[in-house]
C-alpha positions as CSV (number, residue, x, y, z in Angstrom):
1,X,9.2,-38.8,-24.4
2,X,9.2,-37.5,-27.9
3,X,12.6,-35.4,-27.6
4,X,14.5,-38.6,-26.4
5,X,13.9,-40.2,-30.1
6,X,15.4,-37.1,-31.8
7,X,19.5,-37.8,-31.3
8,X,18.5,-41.8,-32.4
9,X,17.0,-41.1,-35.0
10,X,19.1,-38.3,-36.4
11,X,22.3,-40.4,-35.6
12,X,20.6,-43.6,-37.7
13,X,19.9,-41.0,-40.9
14,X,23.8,-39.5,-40.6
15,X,25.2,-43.3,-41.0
16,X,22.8,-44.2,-43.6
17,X,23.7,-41.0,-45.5
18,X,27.2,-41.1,-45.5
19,X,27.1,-44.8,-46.3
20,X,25.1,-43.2,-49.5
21,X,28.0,-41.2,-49.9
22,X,31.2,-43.1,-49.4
23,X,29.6,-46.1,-51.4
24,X,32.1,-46.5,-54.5
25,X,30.1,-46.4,-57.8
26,X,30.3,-49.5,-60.4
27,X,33.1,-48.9,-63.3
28,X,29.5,-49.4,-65.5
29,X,27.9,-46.7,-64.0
30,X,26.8,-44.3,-67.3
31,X,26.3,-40.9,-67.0
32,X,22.5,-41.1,-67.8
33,X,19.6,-43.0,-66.8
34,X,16.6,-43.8,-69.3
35,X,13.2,-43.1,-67.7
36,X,11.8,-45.5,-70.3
37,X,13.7,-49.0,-71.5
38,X,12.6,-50.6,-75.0
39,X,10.7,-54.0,-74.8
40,X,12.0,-57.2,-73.9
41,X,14.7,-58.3,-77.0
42,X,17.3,-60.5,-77.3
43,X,20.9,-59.0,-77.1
44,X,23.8,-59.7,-79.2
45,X,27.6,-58.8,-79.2
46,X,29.2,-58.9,-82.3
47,X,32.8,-60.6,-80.8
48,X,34.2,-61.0,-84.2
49,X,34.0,-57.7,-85.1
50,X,35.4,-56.2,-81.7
51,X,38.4,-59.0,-81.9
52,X,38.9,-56.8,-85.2
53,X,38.6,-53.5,-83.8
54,X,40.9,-53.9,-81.1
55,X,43.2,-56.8,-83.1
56,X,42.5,-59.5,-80.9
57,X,43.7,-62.6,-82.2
58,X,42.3,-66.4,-81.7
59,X,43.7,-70.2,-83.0
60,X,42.1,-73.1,-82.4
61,X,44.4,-76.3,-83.2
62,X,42.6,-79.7,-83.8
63,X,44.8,-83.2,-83.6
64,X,43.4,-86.8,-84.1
65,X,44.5,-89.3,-80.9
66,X,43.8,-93.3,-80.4
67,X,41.7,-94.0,-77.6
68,X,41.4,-96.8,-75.4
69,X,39.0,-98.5,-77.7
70,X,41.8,-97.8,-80.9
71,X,38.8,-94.9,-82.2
72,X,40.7,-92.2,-83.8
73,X,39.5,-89.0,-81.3
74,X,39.4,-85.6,-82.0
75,X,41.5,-83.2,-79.6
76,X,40.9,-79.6,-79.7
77,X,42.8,-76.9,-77.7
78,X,42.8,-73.3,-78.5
79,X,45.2,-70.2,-77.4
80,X,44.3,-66.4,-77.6
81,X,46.1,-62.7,-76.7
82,X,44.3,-61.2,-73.7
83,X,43.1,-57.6,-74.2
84,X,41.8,-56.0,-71.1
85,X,40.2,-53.5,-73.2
86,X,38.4,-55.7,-75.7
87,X,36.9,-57.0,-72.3
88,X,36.1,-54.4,-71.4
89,X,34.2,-53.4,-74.1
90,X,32.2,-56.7,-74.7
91,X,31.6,-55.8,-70.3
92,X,30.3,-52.1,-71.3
93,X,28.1,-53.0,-74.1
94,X,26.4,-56.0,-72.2
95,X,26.0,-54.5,-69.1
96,X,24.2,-51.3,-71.1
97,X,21.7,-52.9,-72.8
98,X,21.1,-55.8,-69.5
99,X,20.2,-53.4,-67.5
100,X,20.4,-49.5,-69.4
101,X,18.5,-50.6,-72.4
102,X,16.2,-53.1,-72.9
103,X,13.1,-54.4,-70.0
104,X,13.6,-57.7,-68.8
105,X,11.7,-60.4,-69.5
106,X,11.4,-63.7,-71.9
107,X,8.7,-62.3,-74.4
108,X,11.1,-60.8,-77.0
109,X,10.3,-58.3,-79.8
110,X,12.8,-58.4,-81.7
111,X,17.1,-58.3,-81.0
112,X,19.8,-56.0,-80.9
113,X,23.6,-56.4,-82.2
114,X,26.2,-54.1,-80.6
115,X,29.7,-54.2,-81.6
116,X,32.9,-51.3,-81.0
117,X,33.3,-51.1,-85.2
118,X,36.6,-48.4,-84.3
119,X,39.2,-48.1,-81.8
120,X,42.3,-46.3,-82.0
121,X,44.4,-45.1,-79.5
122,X,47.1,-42.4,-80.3
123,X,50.1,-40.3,-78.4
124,X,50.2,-36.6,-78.8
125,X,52.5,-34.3,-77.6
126,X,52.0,-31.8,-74.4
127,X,53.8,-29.8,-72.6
128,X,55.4,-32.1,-70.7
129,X,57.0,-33.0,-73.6
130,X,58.9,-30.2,-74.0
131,X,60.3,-29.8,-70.5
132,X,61.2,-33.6,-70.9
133,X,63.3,-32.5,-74.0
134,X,64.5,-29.3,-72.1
135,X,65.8,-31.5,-69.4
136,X,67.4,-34.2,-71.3
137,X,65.0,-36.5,-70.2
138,X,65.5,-35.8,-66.0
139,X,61.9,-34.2,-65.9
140,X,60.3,-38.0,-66.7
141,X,61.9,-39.5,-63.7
142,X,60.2,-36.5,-61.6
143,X,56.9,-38.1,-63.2
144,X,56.5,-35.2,-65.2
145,X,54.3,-36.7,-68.3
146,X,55.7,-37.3,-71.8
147,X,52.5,-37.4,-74.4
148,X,48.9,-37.5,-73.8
149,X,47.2,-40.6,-74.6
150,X,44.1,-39.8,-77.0
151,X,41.7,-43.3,-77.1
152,X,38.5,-43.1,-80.1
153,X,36.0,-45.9,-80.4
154,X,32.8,-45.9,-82.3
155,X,30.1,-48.0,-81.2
156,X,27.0,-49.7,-83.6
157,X,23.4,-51.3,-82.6
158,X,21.9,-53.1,-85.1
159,X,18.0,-53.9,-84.8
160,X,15.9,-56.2,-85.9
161,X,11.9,-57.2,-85.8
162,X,10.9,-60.4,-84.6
163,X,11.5,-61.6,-88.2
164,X,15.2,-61.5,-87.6
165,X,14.4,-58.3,-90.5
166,X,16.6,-55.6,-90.1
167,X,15.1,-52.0,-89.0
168,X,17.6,-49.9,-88.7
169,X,21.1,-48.7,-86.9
170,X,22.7,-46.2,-84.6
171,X,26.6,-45.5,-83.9
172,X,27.9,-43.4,-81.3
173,X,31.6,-42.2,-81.3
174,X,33.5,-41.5,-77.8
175,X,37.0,-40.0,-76.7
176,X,38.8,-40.2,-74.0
177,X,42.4,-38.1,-72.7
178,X,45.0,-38.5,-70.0
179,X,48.6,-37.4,-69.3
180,X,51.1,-40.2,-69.8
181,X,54.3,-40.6,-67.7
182,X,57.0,-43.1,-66.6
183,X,54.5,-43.8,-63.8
184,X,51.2,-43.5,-65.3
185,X,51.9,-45.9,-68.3
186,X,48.1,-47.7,-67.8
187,X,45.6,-46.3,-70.5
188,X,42.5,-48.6,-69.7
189,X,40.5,-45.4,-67.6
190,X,40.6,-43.5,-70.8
191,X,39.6,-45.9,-73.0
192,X,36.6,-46.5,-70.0
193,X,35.7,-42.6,-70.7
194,X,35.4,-43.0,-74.2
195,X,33.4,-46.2,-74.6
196,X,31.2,-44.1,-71.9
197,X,30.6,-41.1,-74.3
198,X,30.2,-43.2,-76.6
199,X,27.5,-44.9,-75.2
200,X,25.5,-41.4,-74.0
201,X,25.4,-40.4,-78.2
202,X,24.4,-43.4,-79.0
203,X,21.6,-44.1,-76.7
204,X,20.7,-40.3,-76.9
205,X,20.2,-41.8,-80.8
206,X,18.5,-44.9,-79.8
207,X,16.1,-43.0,-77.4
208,X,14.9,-40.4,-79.8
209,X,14.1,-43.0,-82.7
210,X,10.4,-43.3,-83.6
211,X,11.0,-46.5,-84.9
212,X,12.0,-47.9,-81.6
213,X,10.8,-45.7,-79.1
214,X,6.7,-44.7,-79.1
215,X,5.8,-41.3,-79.2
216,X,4.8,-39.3,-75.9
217,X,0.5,-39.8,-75.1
């Protein structure tokens, strides 16, 4: 009776392992995990300062209307440039210290800031380049790339005591790489690498602070 469980059972670990295994990983997924997370704190994204960074720009226009009772009213629309990878930074930084950083719960002790203080994204030449030139230009209808796309940020956490006092900072600084060609034009997965690196210096910082972090028993 024993042996007859033995195929069943394998068969039910098999799917459960490859669904393990094909399961795609979160875009947020870093590449560490913290065994301890600092107390509960309030968390903070300096937007102003990323809008900066990444030269985001936002107006806000404000005109007086009559209303049905002849009160002048205030009308307020605004309009904004879209950067996917300003979002995707303000994404990053949230989701680390949600769920990477800082322990749930409502008692805080104290805050954090974060904000991308650098971003730059440059071209350089490559190989590619050269047969491009060789080939008056025929080798970037092949797809053979033209440059390689070089992305740096630098990341910043502020901290502060429940005092709203400041206690003191870390910055980590991240780069990311990838061939560009006529096809492959999208730089958003290297700027995804970077803010990641980033992220692993800075919370190596954060993680061996004694200020924030207690001292092993």
């Amino acid at each position: 009776m024993i042996k007859r469980y033995h195929i069943p059972a394998l068969a039910f670990f098999l799917i459960c392992t490859s669904v393990a295994l094909l399961a795609q990983k979160s875009v947020y997924t870093f590449p560490f995990e913290n065994s301890y997370k600092l107390p509960p704190m309030e968390t903070y994204i300096n937007t102003e300062e990323i809008s900066a960074s990444y030269q985001t720009y936002g107006n806000i226009y404000t005109t007086e209307v009559v209303g049905l009772s002849d009160e002048p009213l205030e009308q307020t629309s605004s309009t904004y440039i879209s950067d996917v990878k300003a979002s995707d930074a303000f994404r990053f930084l949230k989701f680390y210290m949600e769920e990477a950083l800082v322990s749930p719960g409502d008692d805080y002790q104290g805050s954090i800031e974060m904000s991308v203080i650098y971003y730059h994204e440059k071209y350089r030449v490559n190989l590619g380049t050269a047969l491009n030139i060789l080939t008056l230009g025929m080798g970037t209808l092949f797809g053979i790339p033209f440059a390689t796309s070089v992305t740096d940020v630098e990341l910043e956490a502020n901290f502060y005591n429940q005092n709203k006092q400041y206690v003191t900072t870390h910055r980590g600084v991240g780069r990311g790489k990838k061939w560009v060609g006529l096809y492959s034009l999208d730089t958003r997965l290297p700027h995804q690498r970077a803010l990641k690196e980033a992220l692993d210096e800075v919370n190596t910082s954060i993680m061996t602070d004694p200020l924030l972090v207690p001292a092993p028993q």
